[in-house]
C-alpha positions, -999 to 999 in steps of 0.1 A, spaced: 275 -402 405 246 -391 424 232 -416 449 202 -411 467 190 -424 502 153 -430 509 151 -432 545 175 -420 568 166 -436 601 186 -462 617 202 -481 588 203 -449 562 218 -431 584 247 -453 596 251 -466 556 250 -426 543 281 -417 572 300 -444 559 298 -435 525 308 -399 530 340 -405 513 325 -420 479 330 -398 448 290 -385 446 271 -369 453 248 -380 483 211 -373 486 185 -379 517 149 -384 518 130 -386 548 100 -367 561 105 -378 599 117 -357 623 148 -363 650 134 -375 681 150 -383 716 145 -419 712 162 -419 677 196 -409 690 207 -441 705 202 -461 673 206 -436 647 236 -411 630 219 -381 648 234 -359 677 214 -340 702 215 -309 686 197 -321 656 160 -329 681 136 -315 665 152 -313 628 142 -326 598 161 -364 594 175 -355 562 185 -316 568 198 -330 598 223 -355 585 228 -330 556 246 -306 582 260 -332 602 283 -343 574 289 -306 566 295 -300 603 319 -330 608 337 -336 579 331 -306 550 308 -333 528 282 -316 511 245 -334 500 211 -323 499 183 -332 517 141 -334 506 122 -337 538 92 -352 521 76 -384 520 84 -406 492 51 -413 474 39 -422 432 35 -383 433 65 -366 438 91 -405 434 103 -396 396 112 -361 410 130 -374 439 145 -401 424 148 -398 383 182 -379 386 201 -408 407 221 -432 390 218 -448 425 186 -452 446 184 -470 482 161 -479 503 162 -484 539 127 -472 546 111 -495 571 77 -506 556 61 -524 525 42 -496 507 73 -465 506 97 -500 490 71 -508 467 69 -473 453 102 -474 451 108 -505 435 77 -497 409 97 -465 403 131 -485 402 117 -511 375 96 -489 353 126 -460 351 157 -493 349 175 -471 379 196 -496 403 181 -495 435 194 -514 463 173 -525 494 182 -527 532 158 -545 558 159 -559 595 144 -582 607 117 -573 637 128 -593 657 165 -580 649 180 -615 643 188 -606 606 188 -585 582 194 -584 545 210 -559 514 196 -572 485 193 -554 448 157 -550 434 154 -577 410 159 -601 439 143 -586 469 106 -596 482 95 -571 507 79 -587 534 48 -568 551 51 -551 589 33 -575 615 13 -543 623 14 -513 600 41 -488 614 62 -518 637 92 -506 651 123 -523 646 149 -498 665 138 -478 690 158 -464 715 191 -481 710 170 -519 706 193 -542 682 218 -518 677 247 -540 669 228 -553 643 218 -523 632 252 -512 633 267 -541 613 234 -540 584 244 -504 577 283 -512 569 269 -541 553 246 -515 529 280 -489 532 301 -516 516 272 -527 489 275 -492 479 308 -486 478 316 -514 456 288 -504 427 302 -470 428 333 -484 426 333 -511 398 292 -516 388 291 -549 416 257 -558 428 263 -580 456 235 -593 484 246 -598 518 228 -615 549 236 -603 581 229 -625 613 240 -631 652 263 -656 639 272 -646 600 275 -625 572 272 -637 538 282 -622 508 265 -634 477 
C-alpha cells in the first residue's frame, strides 16, 4: 500500500503522524517551506525552519519513531501529477486551495485512483473529509487565504486531521470510504 499526501501543512501533517503506524508506505508532497509561524499549528519542530515541508516530516518520523517515507518537494501541477501520484493506491489531499484539488481530482478521475479530500473552513468552524466523487471544492475568498496561521483554529485543526487519520486508516484497513464533518459542536460520520 502506498499512500500519498499532497500537502503537508496543517491538516497533512497532523493526519500523516497519525498514520505512521499503517502498513504503507507514506509519501509527502509539498513545495513550501517550514516557517516560524507554521510551528504552532503544524507537525513541524524548530529544527526543521527553513526545510522543505515534506523532507522535513520525512525525517521527523525517521527521527521519532524509525518510520521511513519519501518526500517530493515540488508543487503538484498537470505536469509532473501522474508522476507524483500514478504509483499510489491512495492519494490525499489537504492542500488548501481550489486549483492544486482540482488537479488532483482531474488526475484522481481520469486515472480511477481513490483520492480522499480534507478542507477547513476559513473561518475554522468546520471542516470536512470527503472522498472525490462527493466533494465540491469551494474557491479561497482571496487567492492564497490563510486558514491556520500561527496556532489560529488549532483545535479544529487538530480534531480535522484525526478525522482524515481515521478516514485513512479504515480504507487501508478494510476498502471503507467514509465522509466525516467536523464542527464546534459535532462530528459526523457518514
Amino acid at each position: 500500500m502506498r499512500i500519498v499526501f499532497c500537502g503537508v501543512g496543517a491538516v497533512g501533517s497532523t493526519a500523516a503522524m497519525f498514520c505512521r503506524n499503517l502498513p504503507a508506505t507514506l509519501a509527502f508532497v509539498d513545495f513550501d517551506r517550514v516557517e516560524s509561524k507554521n510551528l504552532l499549528a503544524q507537525a513541524y519542530t524548530k529544527p526543521s525552519l527553513g526545510k522543505n515541508k515534506a523532507e522535513a516530516l520525512k525525517a521527523q518520523l525517521l527521527s521519532f519513531w524509525g518510520v521511513k517515507s519519501e518526500a517530493f518537494g515540488v508543487r503538484v501541477g498537470k505536469d509532473n501529477v501522474e508522476a507524483l501520484c500514478a504509483p499510489a493506491d491512495l492519494v490525499v489531499d489537504a492542500f488548501d486551495n481550489l486549483a492544486s484539488r482540482v488537479v488532483l481530482s482531474d488526475f484522481a478521475r481520469a486515472a480511477n485512483k481513490p483520492l480522499v479530500h480534507a478542507a477547513i473552513s476559513g473561518d475554522g468552524t468546520f471542516g470536512l473529509v470527503r472522498w472525490d466523487e462527493r466533494f465540491a471544492p469551494d474557491a479561497e475568498d482571496h487567492a492564497g487565504q490563510a486558514t491556520c496561521e500561527g496556532g489560529e483554529h488549532l483545535p479544529m485543526l487538530g480534531a480535522l486531521g484525526s478525522a482524515l487519520a481515521r478516514v485513512i486508516q479504515d480504507f487501508v484497513k478494510d476498502g471503507k470510504r467514509r465522509d466525516v464533518m467536523v464542527s464546534l459542536s459535532s462530528v459526523t460520520t457518514t
